[in-house]
N, C-alpha and C positions, 0 to 999 in steps of 0.2 A: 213031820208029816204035813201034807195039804192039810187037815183040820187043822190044826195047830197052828198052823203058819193064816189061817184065816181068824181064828181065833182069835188069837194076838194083837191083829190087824183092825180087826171088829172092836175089840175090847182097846187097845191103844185111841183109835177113831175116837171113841166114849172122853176117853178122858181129856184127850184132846180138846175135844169141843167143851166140854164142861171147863177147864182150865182157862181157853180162848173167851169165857161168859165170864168167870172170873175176875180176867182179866180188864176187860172191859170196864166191869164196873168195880174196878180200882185196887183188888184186892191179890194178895199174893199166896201160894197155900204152899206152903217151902218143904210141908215134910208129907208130900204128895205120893208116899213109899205106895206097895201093891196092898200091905195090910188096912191101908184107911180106907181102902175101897171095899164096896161089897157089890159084886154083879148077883141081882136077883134071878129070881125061875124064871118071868117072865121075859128076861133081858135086858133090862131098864140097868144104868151104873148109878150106884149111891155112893156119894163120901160117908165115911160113916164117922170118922175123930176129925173133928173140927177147929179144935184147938191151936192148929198150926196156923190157920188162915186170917191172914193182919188185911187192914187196910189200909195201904202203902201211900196211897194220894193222901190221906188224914194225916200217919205218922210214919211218913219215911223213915224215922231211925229206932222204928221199933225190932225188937230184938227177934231175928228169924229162929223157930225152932228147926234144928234139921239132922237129921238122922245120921252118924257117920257109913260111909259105902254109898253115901247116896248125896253128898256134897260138892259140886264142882271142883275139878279144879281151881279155878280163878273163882275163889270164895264170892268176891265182892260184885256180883253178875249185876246185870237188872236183870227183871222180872222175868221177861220172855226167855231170853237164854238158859234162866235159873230153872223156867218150867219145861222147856223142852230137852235140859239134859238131865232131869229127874226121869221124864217121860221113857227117853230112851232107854236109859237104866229098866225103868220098869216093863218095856216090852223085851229085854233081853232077859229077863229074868224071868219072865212067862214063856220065851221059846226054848229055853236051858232049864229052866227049873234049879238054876244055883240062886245063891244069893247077890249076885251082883259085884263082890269086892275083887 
């Protein structure tokens, strides 16, 4: 439906942008699944398990945690690719309501 398909759009935006800050300042958050997130009443997106997110500029060869179904193909991405095909995962999983595999 139109809600849904804005929805999605809305809420991918979110994580988007918070990913893109992320990334910025140097960090990578690999297991970026739909459950670490919590979107509030108000609207605001919070991470909420933080546990996945390294800081990659410090120790590049730290060990990514990451989810299987939500792994790239080509394991060994950098950052940006790694986050924007978690990303997409996660908005096709908000307009389907499966799990992504």
């Amino acid at each position: 439906t139109k809600y849904l398909m804005k929805a999605a759009l809305n809420i991918g935006e979110k994580m988007a942008g918070a990913v893109k800050l992320l990334e910025k300042k140097g960090y990578v958050f690999s297991d970026m699944k739909n459950s670490n997130w919590m979107l509030e009443s108000n609207g605001n997106l919070k991470i909420v398990d933080v546990k996945s997110i390294v800081n990659f500029r410090e120790n590049p060869k730290a060990p990514l945690l990451l989810t299987p179904g939500l792994i790239p193909p080509e394991a060994k991405l950098d950052v940006g690719p790694l986050h924007s095909y978690i990303l997409g995962k996660n908005i096709y999983q908000i307009l389907t309501g499966c799990d992504g595999d």
